[in-house]
C-alpha positions in Angstrom: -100.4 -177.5 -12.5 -99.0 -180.0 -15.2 -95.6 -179.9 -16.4 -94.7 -182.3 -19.4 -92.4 -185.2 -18.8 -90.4 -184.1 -21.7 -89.9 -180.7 -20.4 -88.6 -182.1 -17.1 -86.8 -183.9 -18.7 -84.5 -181.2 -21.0 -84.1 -179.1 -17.9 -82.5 -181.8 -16.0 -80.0 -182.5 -19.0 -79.4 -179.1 -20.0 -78.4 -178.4 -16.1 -74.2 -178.8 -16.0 -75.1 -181.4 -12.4 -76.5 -183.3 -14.9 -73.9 -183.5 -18.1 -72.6 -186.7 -17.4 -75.5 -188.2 -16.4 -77.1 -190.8 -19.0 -80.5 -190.2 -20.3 -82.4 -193.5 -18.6 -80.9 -192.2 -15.0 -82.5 -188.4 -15.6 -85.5 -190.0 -16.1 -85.4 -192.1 -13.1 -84.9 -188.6 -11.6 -87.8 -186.8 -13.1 -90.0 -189.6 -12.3 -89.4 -189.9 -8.3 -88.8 -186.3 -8.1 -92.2 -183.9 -7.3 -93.4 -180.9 -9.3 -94.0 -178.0 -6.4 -95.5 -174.7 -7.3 -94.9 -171.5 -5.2 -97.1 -168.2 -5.2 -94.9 -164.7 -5.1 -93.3 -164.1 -1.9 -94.1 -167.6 -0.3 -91.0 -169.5 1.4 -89.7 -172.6 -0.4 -87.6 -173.0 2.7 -86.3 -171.3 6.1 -82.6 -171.2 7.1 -81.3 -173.9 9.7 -84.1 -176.0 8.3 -83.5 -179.3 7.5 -81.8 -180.0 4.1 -83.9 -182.7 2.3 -84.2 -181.9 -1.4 -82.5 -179.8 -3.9 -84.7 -178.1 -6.4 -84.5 -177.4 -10.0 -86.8 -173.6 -11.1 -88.5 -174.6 -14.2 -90.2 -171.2 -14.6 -90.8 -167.9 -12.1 -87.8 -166.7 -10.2 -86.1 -167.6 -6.7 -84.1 -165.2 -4.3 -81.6 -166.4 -1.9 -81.2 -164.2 1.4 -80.5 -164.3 5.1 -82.1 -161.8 7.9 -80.5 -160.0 10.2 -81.9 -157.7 12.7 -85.3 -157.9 10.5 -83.3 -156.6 7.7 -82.7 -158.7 4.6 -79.6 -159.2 2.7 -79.5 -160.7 -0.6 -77.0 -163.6 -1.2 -77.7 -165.0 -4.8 -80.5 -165.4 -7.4 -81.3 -168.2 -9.6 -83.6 -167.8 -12.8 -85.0 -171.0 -15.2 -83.1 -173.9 -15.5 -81.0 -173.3 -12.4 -80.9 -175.2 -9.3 -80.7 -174.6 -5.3 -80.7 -176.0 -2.1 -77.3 -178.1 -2.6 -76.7 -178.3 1.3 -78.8 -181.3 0.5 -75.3 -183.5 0.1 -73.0 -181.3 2.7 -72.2 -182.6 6.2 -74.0 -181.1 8.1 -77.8 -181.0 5.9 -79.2 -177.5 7.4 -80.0 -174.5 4.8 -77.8 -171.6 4.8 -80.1 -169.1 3.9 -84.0 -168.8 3.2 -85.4 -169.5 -0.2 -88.2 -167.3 -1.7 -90.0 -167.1 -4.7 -90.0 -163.6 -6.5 -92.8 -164.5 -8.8 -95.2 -167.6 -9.0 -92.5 -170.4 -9.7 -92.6 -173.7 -10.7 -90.1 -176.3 -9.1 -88.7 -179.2 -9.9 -87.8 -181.2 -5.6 -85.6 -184.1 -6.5 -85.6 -186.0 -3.4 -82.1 -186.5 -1.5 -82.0 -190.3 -1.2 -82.2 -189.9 -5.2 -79.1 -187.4 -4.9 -76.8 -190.1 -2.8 -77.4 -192.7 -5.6 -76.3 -190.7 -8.1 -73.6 -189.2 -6.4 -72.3 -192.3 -5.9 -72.7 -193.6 -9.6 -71.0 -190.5 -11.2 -68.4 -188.2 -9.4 -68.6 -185.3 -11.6 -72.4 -185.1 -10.2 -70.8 -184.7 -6.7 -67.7 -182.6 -8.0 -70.3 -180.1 -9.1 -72.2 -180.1 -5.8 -69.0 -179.4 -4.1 -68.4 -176.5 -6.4 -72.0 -174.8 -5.9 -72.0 -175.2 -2.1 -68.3 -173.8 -2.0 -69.7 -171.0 -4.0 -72.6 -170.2 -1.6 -70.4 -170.3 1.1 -68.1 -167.6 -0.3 -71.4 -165.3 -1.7 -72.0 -165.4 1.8 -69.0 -164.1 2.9 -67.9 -162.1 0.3 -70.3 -159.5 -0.6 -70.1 -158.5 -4.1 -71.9 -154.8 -4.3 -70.7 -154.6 -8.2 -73.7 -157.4 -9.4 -76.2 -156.4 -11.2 -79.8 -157.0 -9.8 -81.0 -160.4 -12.5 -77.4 -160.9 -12.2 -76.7 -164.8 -10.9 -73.4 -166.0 -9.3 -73.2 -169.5 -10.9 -69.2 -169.6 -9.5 -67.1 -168.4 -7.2 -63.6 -169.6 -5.9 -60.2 -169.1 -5.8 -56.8 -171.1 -6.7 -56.5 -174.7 -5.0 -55.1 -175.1 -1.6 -52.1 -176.7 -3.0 -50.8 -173.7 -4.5 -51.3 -172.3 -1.2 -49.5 -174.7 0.7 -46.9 -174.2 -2.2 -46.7 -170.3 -2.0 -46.2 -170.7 2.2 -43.7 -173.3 1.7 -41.2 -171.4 -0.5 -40.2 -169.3 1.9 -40.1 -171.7 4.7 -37.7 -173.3 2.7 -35.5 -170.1 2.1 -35.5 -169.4 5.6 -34.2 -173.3 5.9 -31.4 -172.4 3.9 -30.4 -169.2 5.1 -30.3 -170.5 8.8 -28.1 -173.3 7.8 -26.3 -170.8 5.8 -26.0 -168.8 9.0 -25.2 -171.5 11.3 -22.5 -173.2 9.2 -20.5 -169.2 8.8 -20.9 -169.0 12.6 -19.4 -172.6 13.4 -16.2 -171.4 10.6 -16.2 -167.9 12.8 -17.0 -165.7 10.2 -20.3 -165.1 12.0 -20.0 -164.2 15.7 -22.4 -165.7 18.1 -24.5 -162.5 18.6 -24.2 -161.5 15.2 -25.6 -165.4 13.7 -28.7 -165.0 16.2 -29.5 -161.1 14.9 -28.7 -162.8 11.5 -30.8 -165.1 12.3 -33.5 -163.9 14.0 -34.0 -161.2 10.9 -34.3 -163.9 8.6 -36.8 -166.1 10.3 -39.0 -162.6 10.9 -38.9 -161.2 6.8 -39.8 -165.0 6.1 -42.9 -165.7 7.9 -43.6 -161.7 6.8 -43.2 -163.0 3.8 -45.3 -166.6 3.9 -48.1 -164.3 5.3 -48.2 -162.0 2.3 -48.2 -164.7 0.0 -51.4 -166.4 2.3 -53.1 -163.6 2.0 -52.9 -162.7 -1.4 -54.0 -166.2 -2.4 -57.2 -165.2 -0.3 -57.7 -162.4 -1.7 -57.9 -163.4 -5.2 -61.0 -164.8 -6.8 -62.3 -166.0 -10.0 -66.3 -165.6 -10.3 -69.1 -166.8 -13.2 -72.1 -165.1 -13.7 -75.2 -165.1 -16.0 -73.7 -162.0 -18.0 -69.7 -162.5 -17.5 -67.0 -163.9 -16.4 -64.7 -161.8 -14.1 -61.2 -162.1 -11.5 -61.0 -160.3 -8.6 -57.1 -159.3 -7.6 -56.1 -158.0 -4.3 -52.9 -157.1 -2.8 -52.5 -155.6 0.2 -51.4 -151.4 -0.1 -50.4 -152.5 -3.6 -53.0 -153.3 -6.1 -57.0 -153.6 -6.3 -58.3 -154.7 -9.4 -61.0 -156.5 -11.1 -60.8 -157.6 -14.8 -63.9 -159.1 -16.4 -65.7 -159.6 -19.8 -69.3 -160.1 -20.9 -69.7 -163.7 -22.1 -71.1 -163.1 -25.2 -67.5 -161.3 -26.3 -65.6 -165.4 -25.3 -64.8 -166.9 -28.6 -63.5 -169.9 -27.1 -62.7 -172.1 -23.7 -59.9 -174.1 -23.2 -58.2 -175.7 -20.6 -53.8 -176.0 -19.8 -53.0 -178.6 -17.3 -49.6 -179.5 -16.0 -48.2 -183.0 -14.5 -48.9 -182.0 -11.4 -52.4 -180.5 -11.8 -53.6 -183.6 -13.8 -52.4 -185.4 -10.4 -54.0 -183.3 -8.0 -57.2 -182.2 -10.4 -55.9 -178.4 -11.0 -55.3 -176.1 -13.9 -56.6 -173.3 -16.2 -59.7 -172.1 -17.7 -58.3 -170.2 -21.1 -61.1 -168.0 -22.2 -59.8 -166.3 -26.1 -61.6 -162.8 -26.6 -61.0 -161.1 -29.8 -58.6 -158.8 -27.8 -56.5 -161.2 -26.2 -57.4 -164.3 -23.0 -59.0 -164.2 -19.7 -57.3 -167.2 -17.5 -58.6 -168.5 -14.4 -55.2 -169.7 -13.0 -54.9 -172.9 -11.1 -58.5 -173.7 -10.2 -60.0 -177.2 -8.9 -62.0 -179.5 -10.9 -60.4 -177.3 -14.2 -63.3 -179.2 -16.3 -66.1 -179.0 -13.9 -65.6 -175.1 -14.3 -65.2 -175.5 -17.9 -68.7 -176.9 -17.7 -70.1 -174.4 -15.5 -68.4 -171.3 -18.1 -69.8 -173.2 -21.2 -73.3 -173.9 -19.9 -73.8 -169.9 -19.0 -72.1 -169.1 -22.3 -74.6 -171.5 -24.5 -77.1 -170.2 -22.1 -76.6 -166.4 -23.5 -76.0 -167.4 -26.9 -79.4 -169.0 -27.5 -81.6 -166.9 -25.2 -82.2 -164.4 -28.4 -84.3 -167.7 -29.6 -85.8 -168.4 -26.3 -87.2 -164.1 -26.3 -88.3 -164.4 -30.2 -91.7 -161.6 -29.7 -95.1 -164.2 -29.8 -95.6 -164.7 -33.4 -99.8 -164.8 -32.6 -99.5 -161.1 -31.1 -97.4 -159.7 -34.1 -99.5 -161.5 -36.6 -102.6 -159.8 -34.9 -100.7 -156.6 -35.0 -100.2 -157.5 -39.0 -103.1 -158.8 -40.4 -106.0 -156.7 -37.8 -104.1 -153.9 -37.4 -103.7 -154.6 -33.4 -101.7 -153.0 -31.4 -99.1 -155.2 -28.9 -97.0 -153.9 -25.6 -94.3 -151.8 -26.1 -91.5 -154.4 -25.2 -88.6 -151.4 -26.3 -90.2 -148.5 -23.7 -90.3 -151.4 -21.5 -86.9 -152.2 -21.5 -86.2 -148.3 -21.5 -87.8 -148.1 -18.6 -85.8 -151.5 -16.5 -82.5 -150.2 -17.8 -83.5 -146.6 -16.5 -84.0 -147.9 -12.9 -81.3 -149.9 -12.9 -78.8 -147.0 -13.3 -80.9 -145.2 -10.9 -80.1 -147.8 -8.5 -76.5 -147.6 -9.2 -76.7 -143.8 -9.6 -77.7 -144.3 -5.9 -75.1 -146.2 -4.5 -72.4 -144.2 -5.6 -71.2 -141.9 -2.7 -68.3 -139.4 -3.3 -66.5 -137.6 -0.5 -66.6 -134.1 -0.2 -64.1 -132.8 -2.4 -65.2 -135.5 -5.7 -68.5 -133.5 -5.0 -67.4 -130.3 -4.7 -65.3 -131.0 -7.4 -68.4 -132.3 -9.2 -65.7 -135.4 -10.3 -69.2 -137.3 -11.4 -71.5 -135.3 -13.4 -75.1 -136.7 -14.8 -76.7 -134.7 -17.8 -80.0 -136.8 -18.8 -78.3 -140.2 -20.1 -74.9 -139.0 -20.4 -72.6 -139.7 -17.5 -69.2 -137.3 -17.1 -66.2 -138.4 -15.0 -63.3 -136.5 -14.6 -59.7 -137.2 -12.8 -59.7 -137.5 -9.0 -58.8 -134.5 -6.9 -55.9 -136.2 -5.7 -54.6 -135.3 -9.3 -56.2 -132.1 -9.2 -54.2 -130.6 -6.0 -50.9 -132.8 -7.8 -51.2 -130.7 -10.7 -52.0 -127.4 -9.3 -50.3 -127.5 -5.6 -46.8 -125.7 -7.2 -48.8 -122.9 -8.2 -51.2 -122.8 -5.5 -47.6 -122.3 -3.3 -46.1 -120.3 -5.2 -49.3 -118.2 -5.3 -49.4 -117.9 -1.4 -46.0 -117.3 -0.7 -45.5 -114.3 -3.5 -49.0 -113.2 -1.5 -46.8 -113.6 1.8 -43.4 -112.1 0.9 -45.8 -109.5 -0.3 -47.3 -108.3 2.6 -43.7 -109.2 4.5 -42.7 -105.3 5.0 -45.5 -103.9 5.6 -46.3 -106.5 8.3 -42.4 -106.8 9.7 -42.2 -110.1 9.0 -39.0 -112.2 8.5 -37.2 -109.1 9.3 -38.0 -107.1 6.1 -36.8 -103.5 5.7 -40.2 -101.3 4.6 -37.3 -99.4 2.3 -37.5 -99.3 -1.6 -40.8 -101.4 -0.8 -42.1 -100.5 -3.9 -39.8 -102.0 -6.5 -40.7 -105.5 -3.7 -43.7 -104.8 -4.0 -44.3 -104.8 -7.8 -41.8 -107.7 -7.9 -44.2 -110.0 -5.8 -47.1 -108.7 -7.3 -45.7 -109.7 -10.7 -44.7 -113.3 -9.6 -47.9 -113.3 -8.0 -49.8 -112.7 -11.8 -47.6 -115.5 -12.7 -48.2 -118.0 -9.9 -52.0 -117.3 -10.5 -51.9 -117.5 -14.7 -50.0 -120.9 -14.1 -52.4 -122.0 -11.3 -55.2 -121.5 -13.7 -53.9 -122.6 -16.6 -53.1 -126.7 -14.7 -56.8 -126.1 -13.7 -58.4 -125.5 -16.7 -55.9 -128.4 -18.0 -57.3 -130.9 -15.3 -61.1 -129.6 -16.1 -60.3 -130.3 -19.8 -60.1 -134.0 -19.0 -62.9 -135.7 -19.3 -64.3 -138.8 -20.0 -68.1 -139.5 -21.2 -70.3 -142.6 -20.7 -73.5 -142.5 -22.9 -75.9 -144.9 -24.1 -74.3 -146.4 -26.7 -70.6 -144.8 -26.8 -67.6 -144.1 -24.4 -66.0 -141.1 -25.1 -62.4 -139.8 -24.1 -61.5 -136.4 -24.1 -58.0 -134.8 -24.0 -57.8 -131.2 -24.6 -54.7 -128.8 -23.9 -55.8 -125.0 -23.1 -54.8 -122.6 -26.3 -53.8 -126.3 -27.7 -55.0 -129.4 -29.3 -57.7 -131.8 -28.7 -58.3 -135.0 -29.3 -61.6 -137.0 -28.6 -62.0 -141.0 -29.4 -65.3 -142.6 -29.3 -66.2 -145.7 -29.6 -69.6 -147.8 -29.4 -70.3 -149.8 -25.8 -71.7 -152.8 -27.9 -68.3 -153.6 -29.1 -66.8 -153.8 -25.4 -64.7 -156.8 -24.9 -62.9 -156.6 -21.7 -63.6 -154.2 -19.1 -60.5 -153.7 -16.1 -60.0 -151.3 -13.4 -56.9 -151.4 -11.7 -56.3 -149.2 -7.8 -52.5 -149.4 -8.5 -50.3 -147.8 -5.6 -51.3 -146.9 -1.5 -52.4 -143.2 -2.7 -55.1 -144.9 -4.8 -56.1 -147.6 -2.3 -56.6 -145.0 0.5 -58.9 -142.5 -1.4 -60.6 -144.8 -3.9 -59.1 -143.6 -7.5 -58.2 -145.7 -10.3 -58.2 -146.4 -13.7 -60.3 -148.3 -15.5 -59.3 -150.1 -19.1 -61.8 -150.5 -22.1 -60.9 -152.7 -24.7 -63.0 -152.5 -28.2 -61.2 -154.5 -30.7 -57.8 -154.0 -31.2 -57.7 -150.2 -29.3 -57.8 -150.1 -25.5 -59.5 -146.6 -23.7 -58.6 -146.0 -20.0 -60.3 -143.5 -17.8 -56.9 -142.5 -15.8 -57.3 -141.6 -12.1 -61.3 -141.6 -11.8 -62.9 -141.8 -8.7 -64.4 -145.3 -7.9 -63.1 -147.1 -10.5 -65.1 -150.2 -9.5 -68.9 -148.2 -10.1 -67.1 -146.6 -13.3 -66.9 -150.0 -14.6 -70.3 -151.2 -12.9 -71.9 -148.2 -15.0 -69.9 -148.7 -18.1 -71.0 -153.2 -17.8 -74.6 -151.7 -16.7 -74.8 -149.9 -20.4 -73.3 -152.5 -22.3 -75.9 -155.2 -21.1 -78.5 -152.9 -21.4 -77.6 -152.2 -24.9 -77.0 -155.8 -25.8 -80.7 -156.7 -24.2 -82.6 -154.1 -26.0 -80.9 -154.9 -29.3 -81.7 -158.6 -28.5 -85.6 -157.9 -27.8 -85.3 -155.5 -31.3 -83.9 -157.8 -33.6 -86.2 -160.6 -32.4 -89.5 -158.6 -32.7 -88.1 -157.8 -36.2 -87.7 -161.3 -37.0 -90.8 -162.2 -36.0 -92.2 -159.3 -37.9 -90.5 -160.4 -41.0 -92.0 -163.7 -40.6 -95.3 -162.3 -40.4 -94.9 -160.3 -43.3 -94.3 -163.5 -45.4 -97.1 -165.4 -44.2 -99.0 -161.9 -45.3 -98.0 -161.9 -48.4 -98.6 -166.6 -48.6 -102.2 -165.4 -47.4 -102.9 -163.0 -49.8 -101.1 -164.3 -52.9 -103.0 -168.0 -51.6 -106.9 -166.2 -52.3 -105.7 -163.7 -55.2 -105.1 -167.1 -56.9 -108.0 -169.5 -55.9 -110.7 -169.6 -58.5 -114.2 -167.9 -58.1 -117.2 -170.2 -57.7 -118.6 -169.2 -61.7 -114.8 -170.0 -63.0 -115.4 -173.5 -61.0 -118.8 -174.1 -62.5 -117.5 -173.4 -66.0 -114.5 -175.5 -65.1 -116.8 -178.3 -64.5 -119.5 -177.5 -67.4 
């Protein structure tokens, strides 16, 4: 097993721990750190072991999970160039989960004596630590269903404690005032004793309501990096669920905004600019840490096209003897088919989405319609009106609310006719609601809006030019049986599937295509790159003997 210094030592200063660090002290690292290879499935550590080195995966791939009951849950991934095992620098040096090697891996164990020393030298090494382990603490308690499977959490936290502190204190401070308010109109007897204490006692109860809301919507709300995008995660309580994110390819730049008091107290935003319009992670510690962390995962995707360029040995065979080389499109087919299997698979509708058939799959094409919710809001007049022209009705004949059975038959027809009409209007909002739809396919998103007997209008557009994907679960009805809508922008026009069922696995599926898309175009245009470059050095090859001289010109040359 031999790893080049050289190589060593680019993955230690491409790593974001390392950014800071200069050149002569990462090679004091790669020197006095060990190279450790690891078959597939073997354990590069157990949890509650002791912490002693944090590792860096030069090639292969590393799972992070925990056990419980003999059952394995999966807490993070990490793929080449990232690194693991930061409990190395926390208090209390134990692992947090096991460690496992998906495929035969190569590692890079720097040594945690060697971590102290330069944690000490430069704080934004340590800073970054703090940021990792925070963000392993939170994958562990927060699981996040809506990753894909090679997709890796390189960040995860919310706003910084002080605005915390600051959102509690607010209305501790109006309760302040009002009771002083209501103590000072009770001393001038405009306030009577019983009436200040109810007074009060109201306003110290809606307060601490109040500084508990705001604590819990600050936990609830969390900004998160990955491999593939960046997303925010917003919760408030029987108001809004919602999660707005966008692939990091579609970031044209990163900026940061800091105020007085976040430059004091090392807080502020991450400005990401889209084409469409900014993503902001609001009031997040160690603002340029994160920048660090957004940038590194951004260069990461933006050069892996280079890194996947087909081997140019295989496609010259393929050129020049007429060999034939793996099928790396079929391939890819074949992943991204699985992979919405798997999601196909974790989608679980209730009864009435089924019955409903609210989610419909056609070969590739996925079909989403509005909730039932909005299917029994459209429909319930008619559905009533329908039942009780079927009840007055029967009402004579039956002796019911006192009915006379006289001249029945001009009733009769009456009902009947309001019946027709009930039924003609139920069916009409029906076939309104089925007409609907909204279409997920390969490579396009298509709405659908038809009126019966009226107009339709369809948009399309292509998932490749996907910028932002949101869904929003805006009121208690929506919250309490799972229907949303979810927002699509592509350039400067903005789809939304209105009231679909799960929004969150409508925009898993919708994020699922897109990066499928994007990878497979990747692989193709690299493989054609490559193939165009063999071409050339065809044609050099050829052009290089058509024009070297025969051995009897040489002789006559020399003659």
């Amino acid at each position: 097993m031999q790893v080049s210094k050289e190589k060593l030592f680019n993955q230690l200063k491409n790593s974001v721990f390392f950014k800071n660090v200069p050149d002569n002290f990462i090679q004091w690292v790669a020197d006095r750190s060990q190279v450790l290879q690891f078959e597939q499935d073997q354990l590069v550590y157990e949890r509650d072991a002791a912490a002693e080195k944090m590792y860096i995966l030069i090639s292969g791939e590393i799972v992070l999970y925990i056990e419980d009951e003999n059952e394995e849950y999966l807490i993070n991934g990490c793929q080449v160039g990232d690194g693991f095992g930061f409990e190395v620098l926390a208090k209390e040096t134990l692992r947090l989960t096991y460690a496992r090697a998906n495929k035969k891996s190569i590692l890079l164990a720097i040594p945690q004596k060697i971590l102290i020393r330069i944690a000490e030298e430069f704080p934004s090494f340590q800073i970054q630590f703090e940021l990792a382990l925070q963000s392993l603490n939170f994958l562990m308690k927060k699981p996040m269903g809506w990753l894909q499977d090679d997709e890796v959490v390189h960040y995860i936290n919310r706003e910084h404690p002080l605005i915390l502190a600051l959102r509690v204190l607010r209305p501790l401070l109006v309760a302040f005032a009002l009771l002083v308010l209501t103590i000072v109109l009770s001393n001038a007897e405009v306030l009577t004793g019983n009436a200040a204490l109810w007074a009060g006692s109201i306003i110290g109860l809606l307060c601490i309501g109040w500084g508990v809301w705001n604590a819990f919507d600050w936990m609830n709300d969390f900004y998160v990096v990955t491999n593939r995008r960046v997303v925010f995660l917003e919760k408030i309580a029987l108001v809004q669920d919602s999660r707005k994110e966008t692939p990091l390819n579609a970031i044209l730049s990163i900026a940061k905004h800091t105020s007085f008091s976040g430059r004091l107290y090392h807080f502020g935003d991450v400005v990401m600019r889209t084409f469409t319009g900014l993503i902001t992670f609001r009031n997040v510690a160690y603002v340029e840490a994160v920048i660090a962390i957004v940038e590194e995962q951004w260069l990461n995707l933006k050069y892996k096209m280079v890194e996947e360029d087909a081997d140019p040995e295989e496609v010259l065979r393929k050129q020049l003897l007429n060999e034939t080389i793996p099928d790396d499109t079929m391939q890819q087919k074949n992943i991204d088919s699985l992979k919405e299997e798997t999601i196909s698979r974790e989608y679980h509708a209730d009864f009435l989405s089924g019955l409903l058939r609210l989610r419909l799959v056609e070969g590739d094409t996925i079909t989403y319609r509005t909730h039932w919710f909005v299917f029994i809001r459209k429909t319930i007049l008619p559905f009533l009106g329908l039942l009780m022209s079927l009840i007055f009705y029967l009402a004579p004949q039956q002796g019911w609310f006192g009915l006379a059975t006289e001249g029945t038959n001009t009733y009769r027809t009456i009902m009947a006719v309001i019946g027709v009409a009930m039924a003609i209007w139920w069916y009409y909002r029906t076939a309104d609601w089925r007409n609907d739809y909204f279409m997920i396919t390969p490579e396009q998103i298509v709405d659908v809006f038809r009126k019966p007997f009226g107009m339709e209008e369809r948009r399309a557009a292509p998932i490749r030019n996907i910028q932002t994907i949101e869904y929003k679960k805006q009121n208690a009805f929506g919250l309490l049986f799972n229907f949303g809508t979810v927002f699509i922008r592509i350039g400067d026009v903005e789809f939304t599937f209105d009231y679909v069922p799960n929004p969150s696995y409508v925009q898993q599926e919708i994020f699922s295509r897109f990066q499928s898309l994007k990878d497979r175009e990747q692989k193709e245009n690299a493989y054609l790159n490559s193939e165009r470059l063999a071409n050339w050095m065809e044609a050099y090859h050829r052009v290089y003997h058509d024009d070297e001289p025969s051995d009897g010109e040489e002789e006559e040359a020399q003659d």
